[in-house]
Predicted model as a PDB file, atoms N, CA, C, CB and O in Angstrom, pLDDT in the B-factor column:
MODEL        1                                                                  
ATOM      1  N   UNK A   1     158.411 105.702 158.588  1.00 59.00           N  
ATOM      2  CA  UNK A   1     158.071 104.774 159.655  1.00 59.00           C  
ATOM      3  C   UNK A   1     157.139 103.680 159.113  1.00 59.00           C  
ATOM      4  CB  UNK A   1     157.408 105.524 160.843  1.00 59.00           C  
ATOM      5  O   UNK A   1     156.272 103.748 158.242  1.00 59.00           O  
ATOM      6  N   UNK A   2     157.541 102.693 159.842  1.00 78.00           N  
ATOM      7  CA  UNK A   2     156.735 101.637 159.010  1.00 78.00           C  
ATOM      8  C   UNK A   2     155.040 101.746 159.762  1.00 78.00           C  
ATOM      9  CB  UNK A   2     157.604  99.803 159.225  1.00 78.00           C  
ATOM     10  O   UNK A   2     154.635 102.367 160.744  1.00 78.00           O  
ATOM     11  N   UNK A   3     154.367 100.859 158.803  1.00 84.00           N  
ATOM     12  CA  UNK A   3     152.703 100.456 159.312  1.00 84.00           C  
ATOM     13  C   UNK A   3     152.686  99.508 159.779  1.00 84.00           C  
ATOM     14  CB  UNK A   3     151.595 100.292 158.432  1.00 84.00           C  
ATOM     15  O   UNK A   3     153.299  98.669 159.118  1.00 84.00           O  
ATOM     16  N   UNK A   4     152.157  99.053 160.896  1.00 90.00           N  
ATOM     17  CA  UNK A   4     151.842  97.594 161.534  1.00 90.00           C  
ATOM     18  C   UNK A   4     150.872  96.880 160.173  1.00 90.00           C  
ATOM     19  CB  UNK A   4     150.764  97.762 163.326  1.00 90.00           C  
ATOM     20  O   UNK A   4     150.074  97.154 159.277  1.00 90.00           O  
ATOM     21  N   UNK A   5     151.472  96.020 160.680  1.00 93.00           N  
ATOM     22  CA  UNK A   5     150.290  94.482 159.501  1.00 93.00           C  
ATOM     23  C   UNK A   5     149.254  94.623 159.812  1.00 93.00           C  
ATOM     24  CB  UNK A   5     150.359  92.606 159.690  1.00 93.00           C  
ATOM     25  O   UNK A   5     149.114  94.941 160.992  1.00 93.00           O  
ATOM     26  N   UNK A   6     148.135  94.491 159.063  1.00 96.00           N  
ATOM     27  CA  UNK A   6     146.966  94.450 159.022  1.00 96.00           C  
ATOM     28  C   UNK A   6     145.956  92.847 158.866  1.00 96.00           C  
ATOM     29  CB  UNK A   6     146.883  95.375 158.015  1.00 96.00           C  
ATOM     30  O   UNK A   6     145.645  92.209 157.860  1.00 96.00           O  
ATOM     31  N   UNK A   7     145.692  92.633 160.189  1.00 97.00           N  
ATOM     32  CA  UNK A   7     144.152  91.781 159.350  1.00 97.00           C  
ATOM     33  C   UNK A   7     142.776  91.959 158.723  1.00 97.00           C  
ATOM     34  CB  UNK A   7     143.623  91.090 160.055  1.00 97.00           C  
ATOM     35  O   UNK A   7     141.838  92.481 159.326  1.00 97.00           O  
ATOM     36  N   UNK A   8     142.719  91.571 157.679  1.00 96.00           N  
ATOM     37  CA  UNK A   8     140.702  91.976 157.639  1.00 96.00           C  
ATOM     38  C   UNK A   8     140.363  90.964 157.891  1.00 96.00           C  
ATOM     39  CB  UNK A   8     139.704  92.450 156.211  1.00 96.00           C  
ATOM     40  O   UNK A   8     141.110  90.100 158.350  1.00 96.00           O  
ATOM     41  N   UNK A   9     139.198  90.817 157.666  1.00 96.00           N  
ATOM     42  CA  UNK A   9     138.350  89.784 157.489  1.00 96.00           C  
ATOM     43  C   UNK A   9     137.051  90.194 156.615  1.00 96.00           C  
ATOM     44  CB  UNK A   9     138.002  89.273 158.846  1.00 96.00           C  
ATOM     45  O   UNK A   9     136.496  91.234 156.968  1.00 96.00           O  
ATOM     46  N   UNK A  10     136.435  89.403 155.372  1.00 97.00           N  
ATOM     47  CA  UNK A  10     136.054  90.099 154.650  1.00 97.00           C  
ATOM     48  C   UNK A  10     135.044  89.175 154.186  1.00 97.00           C  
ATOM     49  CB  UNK A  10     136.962  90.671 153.875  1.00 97.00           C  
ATOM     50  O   UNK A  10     135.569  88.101 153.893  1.00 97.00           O  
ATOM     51  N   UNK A  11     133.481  89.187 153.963  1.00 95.00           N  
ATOM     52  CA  UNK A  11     132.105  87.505 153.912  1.00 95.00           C  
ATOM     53  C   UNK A  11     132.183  88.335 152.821  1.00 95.00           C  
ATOM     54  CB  UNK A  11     130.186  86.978 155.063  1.00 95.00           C  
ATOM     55  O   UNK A  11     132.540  89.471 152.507  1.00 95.00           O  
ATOM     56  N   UNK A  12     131.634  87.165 152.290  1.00 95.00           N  
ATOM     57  CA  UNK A  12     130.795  87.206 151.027  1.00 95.00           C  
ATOM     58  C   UNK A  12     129.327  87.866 151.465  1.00 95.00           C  
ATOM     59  CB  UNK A  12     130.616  85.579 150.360  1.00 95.00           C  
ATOM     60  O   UNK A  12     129.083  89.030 151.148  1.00 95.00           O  
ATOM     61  N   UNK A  13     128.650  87.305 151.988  1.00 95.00           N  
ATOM     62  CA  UNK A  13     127.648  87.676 152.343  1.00 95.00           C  
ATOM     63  C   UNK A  13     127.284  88.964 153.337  1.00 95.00           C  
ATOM     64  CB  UNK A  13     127.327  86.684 152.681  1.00 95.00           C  
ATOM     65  O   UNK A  13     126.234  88.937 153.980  1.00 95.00           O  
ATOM     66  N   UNK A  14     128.229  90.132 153.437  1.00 95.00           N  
ATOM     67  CA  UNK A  14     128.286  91.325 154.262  1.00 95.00           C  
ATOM     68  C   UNK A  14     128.073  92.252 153.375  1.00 95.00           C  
ATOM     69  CB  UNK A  14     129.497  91.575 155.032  1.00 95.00           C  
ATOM     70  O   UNK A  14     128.649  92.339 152.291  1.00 95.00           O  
ATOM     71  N   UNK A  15     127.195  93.014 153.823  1.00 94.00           N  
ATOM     72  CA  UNK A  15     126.484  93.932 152.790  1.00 94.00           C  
ATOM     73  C   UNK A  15     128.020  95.377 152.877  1.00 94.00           C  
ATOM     74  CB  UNK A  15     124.333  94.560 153.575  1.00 94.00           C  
ATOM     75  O   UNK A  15     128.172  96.300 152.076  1.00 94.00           O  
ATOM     76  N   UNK A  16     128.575  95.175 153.660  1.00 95.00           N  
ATOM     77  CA  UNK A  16     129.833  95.975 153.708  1.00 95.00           C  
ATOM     78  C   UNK A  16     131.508  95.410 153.151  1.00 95.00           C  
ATOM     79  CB  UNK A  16     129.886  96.280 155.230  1.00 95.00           C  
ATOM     80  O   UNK A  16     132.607  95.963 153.172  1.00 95.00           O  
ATOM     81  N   UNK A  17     131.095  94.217 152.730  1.00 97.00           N  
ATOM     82  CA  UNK A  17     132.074  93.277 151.629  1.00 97.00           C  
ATOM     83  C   UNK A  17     133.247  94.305 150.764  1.00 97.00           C  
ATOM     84  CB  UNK A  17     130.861  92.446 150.242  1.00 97.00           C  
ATOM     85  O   UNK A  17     134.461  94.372 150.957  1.00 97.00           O  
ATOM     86  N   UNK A  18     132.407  95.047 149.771  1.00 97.00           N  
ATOM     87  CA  UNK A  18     133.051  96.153 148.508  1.00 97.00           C  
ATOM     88  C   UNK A  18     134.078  96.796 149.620  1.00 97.00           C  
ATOM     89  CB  UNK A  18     131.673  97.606 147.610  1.00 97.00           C  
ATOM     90  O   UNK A  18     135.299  96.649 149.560  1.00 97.00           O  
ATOM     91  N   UNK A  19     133.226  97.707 150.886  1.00 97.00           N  
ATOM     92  CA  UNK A  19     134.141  98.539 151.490  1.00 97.00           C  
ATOM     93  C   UNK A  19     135.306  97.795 152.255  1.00 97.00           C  
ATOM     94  CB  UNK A  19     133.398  99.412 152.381  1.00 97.00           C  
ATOM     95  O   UNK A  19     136.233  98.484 152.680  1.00 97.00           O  
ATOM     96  N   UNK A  20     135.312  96.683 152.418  1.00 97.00           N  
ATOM     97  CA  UNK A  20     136.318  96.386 153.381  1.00 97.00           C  
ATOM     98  C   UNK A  20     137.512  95.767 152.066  1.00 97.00           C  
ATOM     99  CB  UNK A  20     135.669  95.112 154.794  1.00 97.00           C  
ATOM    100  O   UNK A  20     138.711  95.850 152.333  1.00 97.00           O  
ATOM    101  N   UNK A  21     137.222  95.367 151.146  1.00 98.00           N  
ATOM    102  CA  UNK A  21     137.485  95.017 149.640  1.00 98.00           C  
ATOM    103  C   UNK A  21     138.917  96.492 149.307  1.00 98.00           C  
ATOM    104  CB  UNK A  21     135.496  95.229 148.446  1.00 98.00           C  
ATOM    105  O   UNK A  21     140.138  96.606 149.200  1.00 98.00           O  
ATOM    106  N   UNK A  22     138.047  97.064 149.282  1.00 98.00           N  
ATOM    107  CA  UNK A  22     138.780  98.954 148.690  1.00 98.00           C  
ATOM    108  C   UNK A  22     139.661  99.380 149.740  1.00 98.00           C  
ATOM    109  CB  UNK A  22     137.416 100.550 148.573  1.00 98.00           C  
ATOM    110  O   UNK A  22     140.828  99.745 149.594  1.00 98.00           O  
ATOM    111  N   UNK A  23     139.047  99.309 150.751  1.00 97.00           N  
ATOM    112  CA  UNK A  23     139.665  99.265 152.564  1.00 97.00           C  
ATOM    113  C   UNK A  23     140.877  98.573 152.416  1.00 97.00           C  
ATOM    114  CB  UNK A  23     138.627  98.281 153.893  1.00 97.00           C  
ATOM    115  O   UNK A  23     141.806  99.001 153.101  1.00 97.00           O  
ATOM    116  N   UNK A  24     141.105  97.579 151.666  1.00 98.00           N  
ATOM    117  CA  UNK A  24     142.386  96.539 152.198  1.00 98.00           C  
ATOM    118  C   UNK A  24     142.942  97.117 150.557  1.00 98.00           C  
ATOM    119  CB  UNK A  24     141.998  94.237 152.618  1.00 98.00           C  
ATOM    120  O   UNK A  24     144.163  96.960 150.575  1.00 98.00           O  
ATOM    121  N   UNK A  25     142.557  97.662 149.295  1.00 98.00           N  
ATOM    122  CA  UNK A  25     143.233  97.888 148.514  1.00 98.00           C  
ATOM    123  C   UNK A  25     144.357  99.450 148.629  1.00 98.00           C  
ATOM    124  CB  UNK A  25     142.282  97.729 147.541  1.00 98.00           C  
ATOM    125  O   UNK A  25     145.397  99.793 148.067  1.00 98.00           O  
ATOM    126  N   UNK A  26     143.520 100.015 149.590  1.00 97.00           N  
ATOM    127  CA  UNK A  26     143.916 101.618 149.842  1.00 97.00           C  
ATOM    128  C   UNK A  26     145.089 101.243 150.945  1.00 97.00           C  
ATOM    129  CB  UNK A  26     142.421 102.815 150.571  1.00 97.00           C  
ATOM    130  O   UNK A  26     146.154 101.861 150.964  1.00 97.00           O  
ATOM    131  N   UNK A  27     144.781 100.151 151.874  1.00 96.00           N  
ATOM    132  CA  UNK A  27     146.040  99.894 152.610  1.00 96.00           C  
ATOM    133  C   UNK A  27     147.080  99.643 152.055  1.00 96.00           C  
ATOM    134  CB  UNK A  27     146.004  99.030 153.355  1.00 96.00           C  
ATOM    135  O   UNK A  27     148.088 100.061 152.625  1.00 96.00           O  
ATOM    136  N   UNK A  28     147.246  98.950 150.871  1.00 96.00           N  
ATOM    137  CA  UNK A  28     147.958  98.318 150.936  1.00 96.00           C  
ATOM    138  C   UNK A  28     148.802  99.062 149.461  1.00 96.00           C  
ATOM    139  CB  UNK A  28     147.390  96.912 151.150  1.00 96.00           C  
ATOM    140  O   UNK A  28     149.867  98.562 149.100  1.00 96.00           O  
ATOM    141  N   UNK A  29     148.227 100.232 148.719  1.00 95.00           N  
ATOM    142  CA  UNK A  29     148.647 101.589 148.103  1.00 95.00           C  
ATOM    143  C   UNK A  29     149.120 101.985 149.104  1.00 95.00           C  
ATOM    144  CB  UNK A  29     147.695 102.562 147.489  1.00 95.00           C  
ATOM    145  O   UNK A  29     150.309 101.827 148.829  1.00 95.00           O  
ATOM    146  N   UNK A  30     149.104 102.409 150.132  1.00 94.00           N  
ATOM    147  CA  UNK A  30     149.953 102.882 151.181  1.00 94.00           C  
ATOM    148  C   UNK A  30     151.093 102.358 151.448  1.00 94.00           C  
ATOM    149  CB  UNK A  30     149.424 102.869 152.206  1.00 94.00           C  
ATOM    150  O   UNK A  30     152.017 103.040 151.892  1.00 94.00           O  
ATOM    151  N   UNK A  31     151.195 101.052 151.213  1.00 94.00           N  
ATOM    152  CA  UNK A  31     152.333 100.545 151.611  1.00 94.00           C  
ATOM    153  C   UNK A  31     152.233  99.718 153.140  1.00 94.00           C  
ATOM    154  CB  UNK A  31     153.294 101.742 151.588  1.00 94.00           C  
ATOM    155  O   UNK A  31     153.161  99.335 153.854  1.00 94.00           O  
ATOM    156  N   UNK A  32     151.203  99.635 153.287  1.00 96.00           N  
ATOM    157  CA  UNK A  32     150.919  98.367 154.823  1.00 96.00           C  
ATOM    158  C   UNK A  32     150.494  96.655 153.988  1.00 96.00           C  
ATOM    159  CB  UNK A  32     148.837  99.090 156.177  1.00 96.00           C  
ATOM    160  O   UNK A  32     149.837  96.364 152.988  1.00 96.00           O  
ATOM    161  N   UNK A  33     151.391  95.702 155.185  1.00 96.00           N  
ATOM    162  CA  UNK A  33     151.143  94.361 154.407  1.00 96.00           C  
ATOM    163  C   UNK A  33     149.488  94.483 155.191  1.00 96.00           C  
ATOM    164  CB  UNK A  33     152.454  92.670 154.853  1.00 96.00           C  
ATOM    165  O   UNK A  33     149.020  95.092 156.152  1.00 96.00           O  
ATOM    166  N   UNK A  34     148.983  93.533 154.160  1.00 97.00           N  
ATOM    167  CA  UNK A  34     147.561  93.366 153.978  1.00 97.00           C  
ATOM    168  C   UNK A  34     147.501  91.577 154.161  1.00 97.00           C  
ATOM    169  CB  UNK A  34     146.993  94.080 152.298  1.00 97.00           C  
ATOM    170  O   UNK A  34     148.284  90.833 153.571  1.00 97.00           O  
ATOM    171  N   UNK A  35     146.277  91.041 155.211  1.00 97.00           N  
ATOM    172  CA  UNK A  35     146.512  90.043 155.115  1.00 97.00           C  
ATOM    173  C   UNK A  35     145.031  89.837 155.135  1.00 97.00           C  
ATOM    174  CB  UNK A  35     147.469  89.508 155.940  1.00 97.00           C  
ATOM    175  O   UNK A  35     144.513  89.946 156.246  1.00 97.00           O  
ATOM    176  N   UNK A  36     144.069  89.497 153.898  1.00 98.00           N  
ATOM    177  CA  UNK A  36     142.919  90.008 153.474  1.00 98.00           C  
ATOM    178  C   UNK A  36     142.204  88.143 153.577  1.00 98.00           C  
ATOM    179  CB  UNK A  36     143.083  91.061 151.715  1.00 98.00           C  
ATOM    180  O   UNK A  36     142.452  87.271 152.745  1.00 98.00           O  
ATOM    181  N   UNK A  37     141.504  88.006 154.562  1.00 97.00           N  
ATOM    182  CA  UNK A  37     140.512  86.811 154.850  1.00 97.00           C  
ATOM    183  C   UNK A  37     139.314  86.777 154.134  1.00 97.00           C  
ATOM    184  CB  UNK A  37     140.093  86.765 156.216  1.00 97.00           C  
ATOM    185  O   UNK A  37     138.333  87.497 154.320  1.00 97.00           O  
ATOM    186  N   UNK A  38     139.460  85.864 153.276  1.00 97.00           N  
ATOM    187  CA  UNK A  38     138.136  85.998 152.189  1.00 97.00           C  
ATOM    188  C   UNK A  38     137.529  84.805 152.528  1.00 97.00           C  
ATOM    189  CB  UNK A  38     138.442  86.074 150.420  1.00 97.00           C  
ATOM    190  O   UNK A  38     138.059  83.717 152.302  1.00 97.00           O  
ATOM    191  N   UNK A  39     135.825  85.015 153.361  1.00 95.00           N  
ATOM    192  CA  UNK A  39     135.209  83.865 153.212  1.00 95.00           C  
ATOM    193  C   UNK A  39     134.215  83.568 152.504  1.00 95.00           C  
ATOM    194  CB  UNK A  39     134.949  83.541 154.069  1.00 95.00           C  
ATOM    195  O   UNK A  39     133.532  84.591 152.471  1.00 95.00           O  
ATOM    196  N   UNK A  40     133.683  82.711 151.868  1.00 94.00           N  
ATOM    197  CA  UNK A  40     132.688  82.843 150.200  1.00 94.00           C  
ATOM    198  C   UNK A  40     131.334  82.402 151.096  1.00 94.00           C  
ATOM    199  CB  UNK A  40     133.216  81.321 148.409  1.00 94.00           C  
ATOM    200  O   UNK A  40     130.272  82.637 150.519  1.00 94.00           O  
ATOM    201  N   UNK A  41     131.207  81.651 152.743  1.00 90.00           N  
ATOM    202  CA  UNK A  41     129.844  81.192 152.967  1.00 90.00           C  
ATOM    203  C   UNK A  41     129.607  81.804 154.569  1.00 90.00           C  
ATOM    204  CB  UNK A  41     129.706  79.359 152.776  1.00 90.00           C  
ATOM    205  O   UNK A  41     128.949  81.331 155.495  1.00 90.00           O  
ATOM    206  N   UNK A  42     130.480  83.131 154.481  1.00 90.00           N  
ATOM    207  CA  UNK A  42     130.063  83.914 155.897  1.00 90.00           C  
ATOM    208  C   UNK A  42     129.268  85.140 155.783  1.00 90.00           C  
ATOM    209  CB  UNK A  42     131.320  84.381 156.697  1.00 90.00           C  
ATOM    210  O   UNK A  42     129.372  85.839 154.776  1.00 90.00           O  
ATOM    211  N   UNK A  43     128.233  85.547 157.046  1.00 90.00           N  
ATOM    212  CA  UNK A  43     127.694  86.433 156.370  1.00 90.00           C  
ATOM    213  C   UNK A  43     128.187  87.702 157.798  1.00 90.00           C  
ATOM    214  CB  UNK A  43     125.885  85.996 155.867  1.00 90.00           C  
ATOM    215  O   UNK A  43     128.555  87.373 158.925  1.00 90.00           O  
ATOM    216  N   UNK A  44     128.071  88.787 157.399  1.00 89.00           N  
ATOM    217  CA  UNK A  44     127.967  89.972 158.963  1.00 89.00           C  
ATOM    218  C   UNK A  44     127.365  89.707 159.950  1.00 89.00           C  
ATOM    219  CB  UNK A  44     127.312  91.278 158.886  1.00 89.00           C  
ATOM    220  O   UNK A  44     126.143  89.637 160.081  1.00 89.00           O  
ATOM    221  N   UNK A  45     128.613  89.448 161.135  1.00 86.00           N  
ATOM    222  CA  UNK A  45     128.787  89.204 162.185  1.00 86.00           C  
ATOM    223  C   UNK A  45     128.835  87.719 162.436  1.00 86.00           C  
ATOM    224  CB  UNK A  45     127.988  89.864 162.789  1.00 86.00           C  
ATOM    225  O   UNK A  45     128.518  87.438 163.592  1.00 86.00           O  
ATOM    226  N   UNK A  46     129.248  86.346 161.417  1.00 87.00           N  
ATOM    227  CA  UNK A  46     129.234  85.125 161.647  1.00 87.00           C  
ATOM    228  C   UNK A  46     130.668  84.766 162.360  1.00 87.00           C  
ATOM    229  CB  UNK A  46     128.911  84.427 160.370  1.00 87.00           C  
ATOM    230  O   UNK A  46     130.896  83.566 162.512  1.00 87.00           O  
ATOM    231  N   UNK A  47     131.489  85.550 162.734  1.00 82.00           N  
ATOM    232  CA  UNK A  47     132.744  85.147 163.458  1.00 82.00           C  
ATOM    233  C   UNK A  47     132.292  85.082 164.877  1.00 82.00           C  
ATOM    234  CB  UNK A  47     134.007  86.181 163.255  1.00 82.00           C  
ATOM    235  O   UNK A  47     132.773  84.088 165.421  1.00 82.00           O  
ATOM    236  N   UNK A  48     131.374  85.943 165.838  1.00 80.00           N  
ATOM    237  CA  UNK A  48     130.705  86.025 166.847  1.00 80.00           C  
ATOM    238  C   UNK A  48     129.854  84.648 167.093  1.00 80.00           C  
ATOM    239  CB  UNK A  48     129.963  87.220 166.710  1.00 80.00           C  
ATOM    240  O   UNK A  48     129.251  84.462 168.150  1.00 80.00           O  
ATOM    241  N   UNK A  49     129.859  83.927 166.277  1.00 81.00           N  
ATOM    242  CA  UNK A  49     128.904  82.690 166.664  1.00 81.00           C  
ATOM    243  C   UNK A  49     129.748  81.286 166.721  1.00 81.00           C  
ATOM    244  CB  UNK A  49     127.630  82.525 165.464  1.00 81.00           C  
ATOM    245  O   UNK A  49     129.523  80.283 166.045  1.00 81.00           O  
ATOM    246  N   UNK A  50     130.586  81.436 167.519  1.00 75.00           N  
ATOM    247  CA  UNK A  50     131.176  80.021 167.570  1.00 75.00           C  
ATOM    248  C   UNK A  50     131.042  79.505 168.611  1.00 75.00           C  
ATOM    249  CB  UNK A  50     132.428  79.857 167.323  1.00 75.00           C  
ATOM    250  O   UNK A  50     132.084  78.930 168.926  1.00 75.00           O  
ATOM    251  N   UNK A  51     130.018  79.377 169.577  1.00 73.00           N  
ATOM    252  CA  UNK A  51     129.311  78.655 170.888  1.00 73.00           C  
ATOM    253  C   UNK A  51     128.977  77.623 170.415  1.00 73.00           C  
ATOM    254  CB  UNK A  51     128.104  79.254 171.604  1.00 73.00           C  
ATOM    255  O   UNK A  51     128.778  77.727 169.204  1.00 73.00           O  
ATOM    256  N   UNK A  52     128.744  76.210 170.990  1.00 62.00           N  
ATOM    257  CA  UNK A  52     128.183  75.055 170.278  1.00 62.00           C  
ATOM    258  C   UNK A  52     126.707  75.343 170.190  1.00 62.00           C  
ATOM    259  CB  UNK A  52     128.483  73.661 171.009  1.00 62.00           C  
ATOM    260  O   UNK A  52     126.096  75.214 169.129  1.00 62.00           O  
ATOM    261  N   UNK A  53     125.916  75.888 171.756  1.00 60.00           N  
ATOM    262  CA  UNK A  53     124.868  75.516 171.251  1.00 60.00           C  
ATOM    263  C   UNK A  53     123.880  76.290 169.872  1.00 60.00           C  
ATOM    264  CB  UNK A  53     124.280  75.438 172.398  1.00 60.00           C  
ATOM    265  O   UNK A  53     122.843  75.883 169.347  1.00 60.00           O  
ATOM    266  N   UNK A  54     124.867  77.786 169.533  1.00 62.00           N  
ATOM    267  CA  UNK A  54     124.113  77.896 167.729  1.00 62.00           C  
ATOM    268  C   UNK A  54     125.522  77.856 167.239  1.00 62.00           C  
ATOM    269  CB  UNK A  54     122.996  79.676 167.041  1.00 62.00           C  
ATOM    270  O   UNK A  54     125.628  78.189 166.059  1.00 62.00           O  
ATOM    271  N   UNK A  55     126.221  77.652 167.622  1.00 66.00           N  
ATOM    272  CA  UNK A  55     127.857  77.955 166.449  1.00 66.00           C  
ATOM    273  C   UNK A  55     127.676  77.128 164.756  1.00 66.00           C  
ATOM    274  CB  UNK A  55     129.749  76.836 167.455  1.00 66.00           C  
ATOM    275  O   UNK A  55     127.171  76.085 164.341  1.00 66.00           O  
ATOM    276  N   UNK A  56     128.345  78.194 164.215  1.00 79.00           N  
ATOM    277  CA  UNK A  56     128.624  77.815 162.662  1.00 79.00           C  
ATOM    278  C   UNK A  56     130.423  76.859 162.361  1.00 79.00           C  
ATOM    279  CB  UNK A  56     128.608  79.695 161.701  1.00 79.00           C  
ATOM    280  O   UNK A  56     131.573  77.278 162.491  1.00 79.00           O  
ATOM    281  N   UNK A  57     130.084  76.010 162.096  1.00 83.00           N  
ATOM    282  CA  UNK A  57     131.523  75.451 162.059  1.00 83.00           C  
ATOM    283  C   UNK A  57     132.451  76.699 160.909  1.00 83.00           C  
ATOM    284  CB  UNK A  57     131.437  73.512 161.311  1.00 83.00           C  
ATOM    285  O   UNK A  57     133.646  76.484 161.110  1.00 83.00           O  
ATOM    286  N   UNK A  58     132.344  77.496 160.173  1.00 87.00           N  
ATOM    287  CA  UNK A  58     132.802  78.432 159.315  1.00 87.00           C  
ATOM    288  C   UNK A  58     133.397  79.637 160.403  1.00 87.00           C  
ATOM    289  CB  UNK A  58     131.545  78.901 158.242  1.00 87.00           C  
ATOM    290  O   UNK A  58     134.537  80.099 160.336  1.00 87.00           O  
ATOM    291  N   UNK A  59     132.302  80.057 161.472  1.00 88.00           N  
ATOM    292  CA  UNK A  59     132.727  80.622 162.216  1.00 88.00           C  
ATOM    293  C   UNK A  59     134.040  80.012 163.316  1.00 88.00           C  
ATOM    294  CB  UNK A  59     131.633  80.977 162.627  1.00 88.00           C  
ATOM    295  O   UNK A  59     134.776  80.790 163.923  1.00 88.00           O  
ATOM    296  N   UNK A  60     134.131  78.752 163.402  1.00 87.00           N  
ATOM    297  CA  UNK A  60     135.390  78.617 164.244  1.00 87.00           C  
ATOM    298  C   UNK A  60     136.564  78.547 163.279  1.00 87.00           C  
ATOM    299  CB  UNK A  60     135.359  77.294 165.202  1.00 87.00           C  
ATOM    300  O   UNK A  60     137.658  78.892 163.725  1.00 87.00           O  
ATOM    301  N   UNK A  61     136.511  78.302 162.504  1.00 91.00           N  
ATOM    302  CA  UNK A  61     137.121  78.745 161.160  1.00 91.00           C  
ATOM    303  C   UNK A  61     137.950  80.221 161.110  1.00 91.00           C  
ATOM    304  CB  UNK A  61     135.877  78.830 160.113  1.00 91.00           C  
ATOM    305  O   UNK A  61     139.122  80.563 160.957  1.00 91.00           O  
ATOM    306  N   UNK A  62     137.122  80.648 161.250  1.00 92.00           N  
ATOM    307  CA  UNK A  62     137.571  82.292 160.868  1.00 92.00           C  
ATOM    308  C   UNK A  62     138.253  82.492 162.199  1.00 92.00           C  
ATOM    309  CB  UNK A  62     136.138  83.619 160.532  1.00 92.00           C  
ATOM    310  O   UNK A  62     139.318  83.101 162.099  1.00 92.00           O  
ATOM    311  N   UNK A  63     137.774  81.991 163.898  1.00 91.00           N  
ATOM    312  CA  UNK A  63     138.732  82.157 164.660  1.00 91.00           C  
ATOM    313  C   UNK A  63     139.960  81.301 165.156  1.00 91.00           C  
ATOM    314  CB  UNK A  63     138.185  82.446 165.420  1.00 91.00           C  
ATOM    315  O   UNK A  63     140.769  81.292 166.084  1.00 91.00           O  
ATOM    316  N   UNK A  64     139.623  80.530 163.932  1.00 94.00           N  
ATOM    317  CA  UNK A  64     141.481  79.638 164.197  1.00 94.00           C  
ATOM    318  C   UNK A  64     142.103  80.235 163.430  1.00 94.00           C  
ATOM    319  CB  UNK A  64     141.894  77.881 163.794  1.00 94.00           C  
ATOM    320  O   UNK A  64     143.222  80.612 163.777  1.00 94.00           O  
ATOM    321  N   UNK A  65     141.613  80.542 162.104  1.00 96.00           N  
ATOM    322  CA  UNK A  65     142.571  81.378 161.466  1.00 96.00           C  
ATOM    323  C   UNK A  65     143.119  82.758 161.832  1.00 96.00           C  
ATOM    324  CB  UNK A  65     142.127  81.515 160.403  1.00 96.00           C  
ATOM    325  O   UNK A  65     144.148  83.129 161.266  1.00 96.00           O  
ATOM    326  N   UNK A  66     142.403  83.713 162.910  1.00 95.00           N  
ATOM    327  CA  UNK A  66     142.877  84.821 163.241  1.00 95.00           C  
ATOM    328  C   UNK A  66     143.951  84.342 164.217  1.00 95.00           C  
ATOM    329  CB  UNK A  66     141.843  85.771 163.727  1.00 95.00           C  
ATOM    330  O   UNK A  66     145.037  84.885 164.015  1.00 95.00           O  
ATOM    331  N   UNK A  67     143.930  83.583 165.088  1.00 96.00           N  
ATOM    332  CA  UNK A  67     144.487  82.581 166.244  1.00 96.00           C  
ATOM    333  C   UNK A  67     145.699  82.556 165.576  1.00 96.00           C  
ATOM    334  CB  UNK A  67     143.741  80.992 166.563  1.00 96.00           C  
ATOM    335  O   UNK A  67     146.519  83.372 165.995  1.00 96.00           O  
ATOM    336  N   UNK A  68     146.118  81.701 164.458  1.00 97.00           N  
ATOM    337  CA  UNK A  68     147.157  81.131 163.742  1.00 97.00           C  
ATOM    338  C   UNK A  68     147.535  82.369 162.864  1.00 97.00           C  
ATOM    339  CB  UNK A  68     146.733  79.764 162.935  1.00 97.00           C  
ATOM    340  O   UNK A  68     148.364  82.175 161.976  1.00 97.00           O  
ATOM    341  N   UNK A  69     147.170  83.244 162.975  1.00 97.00           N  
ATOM    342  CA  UNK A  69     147.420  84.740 161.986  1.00 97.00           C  
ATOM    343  C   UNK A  69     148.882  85.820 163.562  1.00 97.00           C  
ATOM    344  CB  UNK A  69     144.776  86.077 161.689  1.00 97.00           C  
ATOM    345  O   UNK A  69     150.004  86.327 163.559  1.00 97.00           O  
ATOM    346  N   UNK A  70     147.820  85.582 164.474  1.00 97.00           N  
ATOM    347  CA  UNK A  70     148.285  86.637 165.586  1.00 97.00           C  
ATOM    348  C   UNK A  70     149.646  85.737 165.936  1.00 97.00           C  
ATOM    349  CB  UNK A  70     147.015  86.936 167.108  1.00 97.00           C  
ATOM    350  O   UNK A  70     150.728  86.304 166.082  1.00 97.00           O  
ATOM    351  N   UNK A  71     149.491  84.121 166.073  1.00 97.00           N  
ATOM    352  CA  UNK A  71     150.931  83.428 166.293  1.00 97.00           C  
ATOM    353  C   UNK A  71     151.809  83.792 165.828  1.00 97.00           C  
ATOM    354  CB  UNK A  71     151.134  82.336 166.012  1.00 97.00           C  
ATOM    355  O   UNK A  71     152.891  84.067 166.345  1.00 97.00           O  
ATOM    356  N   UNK A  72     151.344  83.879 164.309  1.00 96.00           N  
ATOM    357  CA  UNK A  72     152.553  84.400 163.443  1.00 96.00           C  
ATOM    358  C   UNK A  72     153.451  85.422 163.917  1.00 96.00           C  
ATOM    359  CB  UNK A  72     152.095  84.931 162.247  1.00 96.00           C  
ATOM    360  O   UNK A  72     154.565  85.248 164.411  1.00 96.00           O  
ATOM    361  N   UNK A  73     152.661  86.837 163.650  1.00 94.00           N  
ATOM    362  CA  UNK A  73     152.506  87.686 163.537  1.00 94.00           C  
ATOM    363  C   UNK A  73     152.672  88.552 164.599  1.00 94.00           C  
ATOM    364  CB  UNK A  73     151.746  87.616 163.058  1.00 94.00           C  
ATOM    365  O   UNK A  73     152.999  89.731 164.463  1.00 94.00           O  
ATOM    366  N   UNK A  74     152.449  87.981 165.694  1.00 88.00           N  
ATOM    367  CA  UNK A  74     152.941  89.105 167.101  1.00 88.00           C  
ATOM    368  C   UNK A  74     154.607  88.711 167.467  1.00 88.00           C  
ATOM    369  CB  UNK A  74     151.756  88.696 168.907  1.00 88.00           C  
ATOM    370  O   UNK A  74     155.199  89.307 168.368  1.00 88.00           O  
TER     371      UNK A  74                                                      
ENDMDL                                                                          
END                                                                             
């Protein structure tokens, strides 16, 4: 039976980076497509901040790209 597709999402700056790293390598030894979001200037929990009045323009970023990921993909 097949595995549904997978998104990560994966900062540079997340002190849990390595595990989600190994996380998407063990998926994808399994045999699930892996569709692994690497951002080099996000840190844990910067996808949650895309309000104007503190939003990170990186963070609307990461949710257009999940946006344009699920279009695909559902």
């Amino acid at each position: 039976t097949a595995m549904p597709k997978t998104y990560l999402t994966v900062f540079e700056w997340d002190t849990l980076k390595d595990e989600g790293l190994l996380y998407a390598e063990r998926l994808k030894d399994a045999g699930v497509d892996v569709h692994v979001a690497y951002y080099t200037e996000a840190f844990h929990g910067m996808a949650l901040l895309t309000q104007a009045v503190f939003g990170f323009q990186e963070a609307r970023e990461i949710r257009e790209d999940l946006i344009n990921y699920l279009s695909k993909n559902l």
